[in-house]
ZAMARGU-4260 file (C-alpha; in steps of 0.2 Angstrom, whole numbers, plus 5000, padded with zeros to 4 digits):
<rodrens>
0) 4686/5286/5002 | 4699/5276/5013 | 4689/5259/5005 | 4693/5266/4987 | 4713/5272/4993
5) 4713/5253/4999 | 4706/5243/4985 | 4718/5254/4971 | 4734/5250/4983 | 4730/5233/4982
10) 4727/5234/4965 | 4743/5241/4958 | 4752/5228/4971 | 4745/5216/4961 | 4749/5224/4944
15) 4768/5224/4951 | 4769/5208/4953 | 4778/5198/4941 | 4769/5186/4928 | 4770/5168/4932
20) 4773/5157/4915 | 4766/5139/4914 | 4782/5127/4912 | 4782/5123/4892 | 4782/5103/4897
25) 4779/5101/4879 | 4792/5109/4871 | 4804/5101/4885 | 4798/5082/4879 | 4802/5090/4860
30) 4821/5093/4869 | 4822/5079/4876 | 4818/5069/4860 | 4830/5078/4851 | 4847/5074/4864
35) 4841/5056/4863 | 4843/5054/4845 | 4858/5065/4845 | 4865/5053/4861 | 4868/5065/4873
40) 4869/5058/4890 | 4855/5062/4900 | 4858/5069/4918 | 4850/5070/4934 | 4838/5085/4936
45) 4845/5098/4949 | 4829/5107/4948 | 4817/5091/4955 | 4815/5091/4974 | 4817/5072/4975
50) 4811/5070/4993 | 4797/5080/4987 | 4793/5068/4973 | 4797/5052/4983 | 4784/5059/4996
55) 4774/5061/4984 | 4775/5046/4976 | 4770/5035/4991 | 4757/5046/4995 | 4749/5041/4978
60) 4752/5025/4982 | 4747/5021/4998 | 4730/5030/4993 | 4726/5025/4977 | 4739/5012/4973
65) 4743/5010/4953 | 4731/5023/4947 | 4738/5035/4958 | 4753/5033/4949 | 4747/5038/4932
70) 4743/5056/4939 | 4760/5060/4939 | 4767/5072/4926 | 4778/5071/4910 | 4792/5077/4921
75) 4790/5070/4937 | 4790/5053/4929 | 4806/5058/4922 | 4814/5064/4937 | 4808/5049/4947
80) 4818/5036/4936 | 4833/5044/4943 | 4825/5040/4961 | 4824/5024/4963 | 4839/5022/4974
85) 4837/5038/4984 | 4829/5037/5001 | 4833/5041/5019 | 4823/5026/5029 | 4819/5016/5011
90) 4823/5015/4994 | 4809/5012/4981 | 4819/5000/4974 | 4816/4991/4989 | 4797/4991/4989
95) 4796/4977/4977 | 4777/4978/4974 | 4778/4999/4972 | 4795/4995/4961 | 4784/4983/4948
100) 4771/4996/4947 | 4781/5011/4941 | 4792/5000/4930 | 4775/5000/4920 | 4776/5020/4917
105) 4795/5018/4909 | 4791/5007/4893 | 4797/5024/4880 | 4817/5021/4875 | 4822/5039/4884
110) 4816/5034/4901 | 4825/5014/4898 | 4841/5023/4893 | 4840/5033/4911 | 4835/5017/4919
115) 4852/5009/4913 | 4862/5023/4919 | 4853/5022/4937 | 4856/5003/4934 | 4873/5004/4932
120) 4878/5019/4943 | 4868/5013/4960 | 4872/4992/4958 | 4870/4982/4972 | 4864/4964/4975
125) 4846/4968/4981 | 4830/4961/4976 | 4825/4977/4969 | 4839/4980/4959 | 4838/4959/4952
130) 4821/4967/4948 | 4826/4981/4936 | 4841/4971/4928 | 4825/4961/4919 | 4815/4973/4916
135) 4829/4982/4907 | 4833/4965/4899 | 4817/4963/4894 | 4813/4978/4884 | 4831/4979/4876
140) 4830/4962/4870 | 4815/4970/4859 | 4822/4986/4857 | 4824/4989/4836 | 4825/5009/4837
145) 4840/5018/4830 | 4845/5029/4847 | 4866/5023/4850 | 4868/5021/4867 | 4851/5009/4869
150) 4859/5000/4851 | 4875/4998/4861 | 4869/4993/4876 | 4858/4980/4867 | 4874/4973/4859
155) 4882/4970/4877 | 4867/4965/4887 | 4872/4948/4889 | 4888/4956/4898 | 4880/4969/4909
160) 4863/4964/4909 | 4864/4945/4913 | 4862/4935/4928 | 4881/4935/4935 | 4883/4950/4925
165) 4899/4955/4936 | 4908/4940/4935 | 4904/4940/4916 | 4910/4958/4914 | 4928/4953/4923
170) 4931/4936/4913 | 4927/4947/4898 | 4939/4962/4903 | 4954/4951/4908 | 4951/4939/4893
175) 4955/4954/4881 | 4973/4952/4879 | 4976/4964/4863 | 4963/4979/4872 | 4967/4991/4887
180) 4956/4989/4902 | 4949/5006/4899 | 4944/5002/4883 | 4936/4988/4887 | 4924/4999/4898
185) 4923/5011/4884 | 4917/4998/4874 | 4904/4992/4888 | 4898/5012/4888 | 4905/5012/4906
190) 4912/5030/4903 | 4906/5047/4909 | 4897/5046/4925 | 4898/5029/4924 | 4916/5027/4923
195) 4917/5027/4944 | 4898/5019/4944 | 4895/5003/4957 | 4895/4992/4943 | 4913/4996/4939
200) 4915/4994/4957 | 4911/4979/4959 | 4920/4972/4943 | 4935/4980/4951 | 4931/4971/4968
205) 4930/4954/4957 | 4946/4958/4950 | 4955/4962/4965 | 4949/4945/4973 | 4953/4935/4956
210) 4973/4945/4958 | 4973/4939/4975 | 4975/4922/4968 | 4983/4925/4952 | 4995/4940/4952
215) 4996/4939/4932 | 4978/4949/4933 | 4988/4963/4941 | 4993/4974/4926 | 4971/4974/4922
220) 4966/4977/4940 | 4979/4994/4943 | 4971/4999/4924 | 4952/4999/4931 | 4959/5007/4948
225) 4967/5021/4938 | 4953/5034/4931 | 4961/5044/4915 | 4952/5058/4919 | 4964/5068/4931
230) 4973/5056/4930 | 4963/5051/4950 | 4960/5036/4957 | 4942/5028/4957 | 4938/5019/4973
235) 4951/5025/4984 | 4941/5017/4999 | 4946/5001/4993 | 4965/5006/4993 | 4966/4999/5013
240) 4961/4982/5010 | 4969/4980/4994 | 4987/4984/5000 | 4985/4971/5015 | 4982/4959/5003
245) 4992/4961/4989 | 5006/4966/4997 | 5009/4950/5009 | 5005/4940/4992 | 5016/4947/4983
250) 5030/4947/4996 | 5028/4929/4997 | 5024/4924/4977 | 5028/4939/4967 | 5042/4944/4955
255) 5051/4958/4956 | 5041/4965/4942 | 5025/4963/4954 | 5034/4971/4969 | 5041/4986/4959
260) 5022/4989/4952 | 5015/4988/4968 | 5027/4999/4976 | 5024/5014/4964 | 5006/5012/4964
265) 5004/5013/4982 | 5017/5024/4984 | 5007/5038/4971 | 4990/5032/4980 | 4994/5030/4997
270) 5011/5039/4999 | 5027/5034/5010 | 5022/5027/5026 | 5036/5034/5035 | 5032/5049/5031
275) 5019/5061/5042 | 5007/5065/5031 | 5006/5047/5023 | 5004/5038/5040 | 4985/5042/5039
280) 4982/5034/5023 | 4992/5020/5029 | 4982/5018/5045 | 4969/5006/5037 | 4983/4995/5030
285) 4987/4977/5040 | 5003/4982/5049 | 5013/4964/5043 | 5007/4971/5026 | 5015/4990/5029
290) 5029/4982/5037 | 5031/4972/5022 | 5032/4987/5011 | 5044/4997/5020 | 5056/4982/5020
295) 5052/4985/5000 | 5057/5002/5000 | 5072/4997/5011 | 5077/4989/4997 | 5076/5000/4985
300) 5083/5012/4997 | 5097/5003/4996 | 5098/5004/4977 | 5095/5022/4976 | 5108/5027/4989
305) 5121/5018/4983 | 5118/5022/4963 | 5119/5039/4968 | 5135/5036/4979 | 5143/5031/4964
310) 5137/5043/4954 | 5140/5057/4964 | 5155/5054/4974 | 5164/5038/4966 | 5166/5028/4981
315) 5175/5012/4977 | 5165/5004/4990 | 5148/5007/4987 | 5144/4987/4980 | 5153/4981/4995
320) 5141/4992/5008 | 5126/4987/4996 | 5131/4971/4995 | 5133/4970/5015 | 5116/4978/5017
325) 5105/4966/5005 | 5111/4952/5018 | 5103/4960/5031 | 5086/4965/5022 | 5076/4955/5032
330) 5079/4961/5049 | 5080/4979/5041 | 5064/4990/5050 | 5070/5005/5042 | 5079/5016/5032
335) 5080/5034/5025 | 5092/5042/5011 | 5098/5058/5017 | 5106/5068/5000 | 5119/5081/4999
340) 5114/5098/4985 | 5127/5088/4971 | 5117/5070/4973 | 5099/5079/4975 | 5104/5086/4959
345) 5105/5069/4950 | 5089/5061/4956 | 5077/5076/4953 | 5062/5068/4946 | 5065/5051/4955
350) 5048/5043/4965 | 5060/5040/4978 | 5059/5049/4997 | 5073/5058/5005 | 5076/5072/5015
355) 5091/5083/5014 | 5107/5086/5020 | 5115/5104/5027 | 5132/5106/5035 | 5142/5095/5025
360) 5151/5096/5007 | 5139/5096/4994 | 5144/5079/4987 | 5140/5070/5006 | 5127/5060/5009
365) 5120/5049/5022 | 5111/5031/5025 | 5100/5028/5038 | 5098/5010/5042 | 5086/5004/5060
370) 5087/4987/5066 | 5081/4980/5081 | 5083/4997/5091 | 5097/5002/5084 | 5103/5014/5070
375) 5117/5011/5059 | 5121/5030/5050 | 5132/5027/5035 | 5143/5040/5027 | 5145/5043/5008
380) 5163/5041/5002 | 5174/5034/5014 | 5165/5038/5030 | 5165/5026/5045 | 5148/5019/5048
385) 5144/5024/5066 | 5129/5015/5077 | 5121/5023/5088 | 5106/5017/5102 | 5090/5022/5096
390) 5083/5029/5111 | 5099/5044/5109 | 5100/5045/5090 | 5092/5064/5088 | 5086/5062/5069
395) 5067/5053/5065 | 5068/5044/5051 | 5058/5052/5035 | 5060/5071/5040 | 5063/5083/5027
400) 5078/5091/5033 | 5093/5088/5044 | 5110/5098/5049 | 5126/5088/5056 | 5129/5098/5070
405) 5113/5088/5077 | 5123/5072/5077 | 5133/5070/5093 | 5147/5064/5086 | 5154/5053/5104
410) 5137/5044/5107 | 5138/5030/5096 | 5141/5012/5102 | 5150/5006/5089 | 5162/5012/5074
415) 5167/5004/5060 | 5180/5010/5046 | 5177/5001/5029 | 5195/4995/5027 | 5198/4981/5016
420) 5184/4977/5008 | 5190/4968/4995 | 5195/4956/5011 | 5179/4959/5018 | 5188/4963/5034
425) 5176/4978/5040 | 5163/4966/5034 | 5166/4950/5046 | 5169/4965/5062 | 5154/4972/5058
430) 5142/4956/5057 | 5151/4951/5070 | 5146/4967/5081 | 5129/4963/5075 | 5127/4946/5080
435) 5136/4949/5098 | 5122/4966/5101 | 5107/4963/5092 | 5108/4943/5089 | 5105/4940/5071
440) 5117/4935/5057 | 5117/4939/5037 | 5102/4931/5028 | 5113/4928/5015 | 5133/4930/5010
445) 5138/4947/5007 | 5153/4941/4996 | 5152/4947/4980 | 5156/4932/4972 | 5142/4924/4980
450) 5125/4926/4972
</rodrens>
């Protein structure tokens, strides 16, 4: 009796357990034809174990070499076009001999279509990958079927498919005068998830080298950087490197133009570097080359606080103090714009950094100069300019907020009233305090007449 009780529990355990359906392989093949003739982008398997199949794969091989290969399934050979470059010791794209051999298996168009995208997205200069690019050139050269993306591919394998294919991918892009840089990718089928692919990568690189030399490129080389999807950057590793370049080139050779492109591409990229949370990003960045750049936004600093001087409180003197300033540019390490509610009010919307002001009237404003190890604080309207040792000045340049009542009003070193401008009498008492204390004189005249 306890034998029968046993074999009728394990029989309705069995009966409870649910069915286990063959995967319909055929009917995924059937689905698989029908996205490539409606050119939908294939995409990577997330239900394929790849180490799985990578085990596998060179457990076939190291066993029964080629013929071991042709065991595998409709959909394992699928999945293993898209791992190629995946690997934790070794990539099978860089086992040349196994590489050759399971090329053979991916003579139908779907799997060179996948090929192409692996291609394209993983690029690098190894052997393995010199290997696929010929393969893929071979059987696109022949290819005659009617599926789009394979057609379009074809009709730009001399682009992205060639021997120097990167450097012929650049010259092509920045040789298209009339076509933005991002149709020109469009154009190569480098969109999608191949938009931010290593090939595009690498173009970019090329390009950033080419701009090194030839600032003119630069317009094309921000366009490839600059994804439109999101609106997000594409290699933002990249950023570091570019910035000590550039900049430092473009201090030394660029317009104005160049500068003001650079400024507001870094600056919406990598931030303010005077400010906290942008020193981080800065970090990798040369430190002549961030230097450089902070003098840059010295200068517009300049510009911005005394547009919204004028603006904001009519100070008859504002060219004179600009003026003064711009001679001094050079030796400038820092500034930092602090607003009043009535001139924060005018610039809302600006790309500019400032903090703001409390404790004063609403239409006061100050200007935070440091040279050497001094700070120069200059007043909106007709506020004296007071200099103050760094090492007592309370205020950190690029804070958000600051109060007057911080300022101790009696430990300056110097004061000057701007009287007489027109004379340049504050001027010449001014530089002269300058060149006595911190011994350096005006790059250039600060008369107004004097360009």
């Amino acid at each position: 009796m306890e034998g029968f009780l046993k074999d009728l529990k394990r029989q309705i355990n069995s009966m409870l357990q649910p069915f286990s359906f063959s995967r319909p392989y055929r009917l995924m093949q059937e689905v698989e034809r029908l996205k490539e003739k409606l050119g939908v982008e294939p995409v990577i398997p997330d239900s394929c174990d790849f180490d799985e199949l990578i085990a596998k794969v060179l457990f076939l091989w190291k066993t029964k070499r080629e013929s071991g290969l042709l065991e595998l399934s409709y959909k394992e050979k699928r999945c293993l076009c898209w791992a190629l470059y995946i690997g934790k010791d070794i990539r099978i794209v860089d086992r040349i001999d196994l590489l050759m051999s399971i090329l053979q298996l991916f003579k139908r168009p779907g799997y060179l279509d996948i090929l192409i995208r692996v291609y394209l997205k993983n690029f690098d200069l190894c052997e393995g990958s010199e290997v696929l690019r010929r393969f893929i050139l071979d059987h696109l050269r022949g290819y005659n079927g009617r599926r789009n993306s394979l057609r379009n591919w074809k009709g730009r394998m001399d682009l992205l498919f060639s021997e120097n294919a990167i450097y012929h991918t650049t010259n092509w892009i920045l040789s298209q005068k009339d076509k933005h840089p991002e149709a020109c990718l469009k154009e190569l089928g480098l969109i999608g998830g191949l938009s931010d692919s290593e090939f595009v990568k690498y173009v970019v690189l090329l390009c950033l080298k080419i701009t090194e030399n030839n600032l003119n490129t630069l317009p094309v080389l921000l366009s490839l950087l600059e994804s439109p999807v999101g609106f997000t950057i594409r290699f933002p590793e990249i950023l570091p490197a570019m910035a000590s370049g550039l900049i430092l080139r473009a201090d030394s050779d660029g317009s104005e133009e160049v500068q003001r492109d650079l400024r507001s591409f870094f600056l919406k990229y990598l931030g303010d570097p005077r400010l906290p949370g942008s020193r981080v990003r800065w970090g990798g960045v040369a430190k002549k080359a961030r230097d450089v750049f902070i003098q840059w936004l010295s200068k517009e600093d300049l510009r911005f606080f005394f547009d919204v001087v004028e603006r904001s409180a009519g100070d008859p003197n504002w060219r004179y103090r600009r003026k003064f300033w711009e001679a001094y540019l050079p030796y400038i390490k820092e500034t930092w714009v602090i607003l009043g509610s009535k001139a924060r009010d005018l610039v809302k919307g600006t790309e500019c950094s400032f903090g703001h002001l409390g404790g004063a009237g609403s239409d006061k404003s100050i200007f935070l100069i440091k040279m050497h190890n001094y700070v120069f604080l200059e007043w909106s309207h007709s506020g004296a300019c007071r200099v103050y040792k760094e090492s007592v000045f309370p205020w950190e340049f690029g804070q958000d907020y600051y109060h007057v009542s911080e300022i101790k009003w009696f430990d300056y070193e110097y004061r000057q009233i701007h009287s007489s401008p027109e004379r340049y009498r504050w001027q010449d008492d001014l530089a002269r305090w300058i060149s006595t204390n911190l011994a350096i004189y005006p790059a250039r005249s600060y008369h107004l007449e004097e360009v």
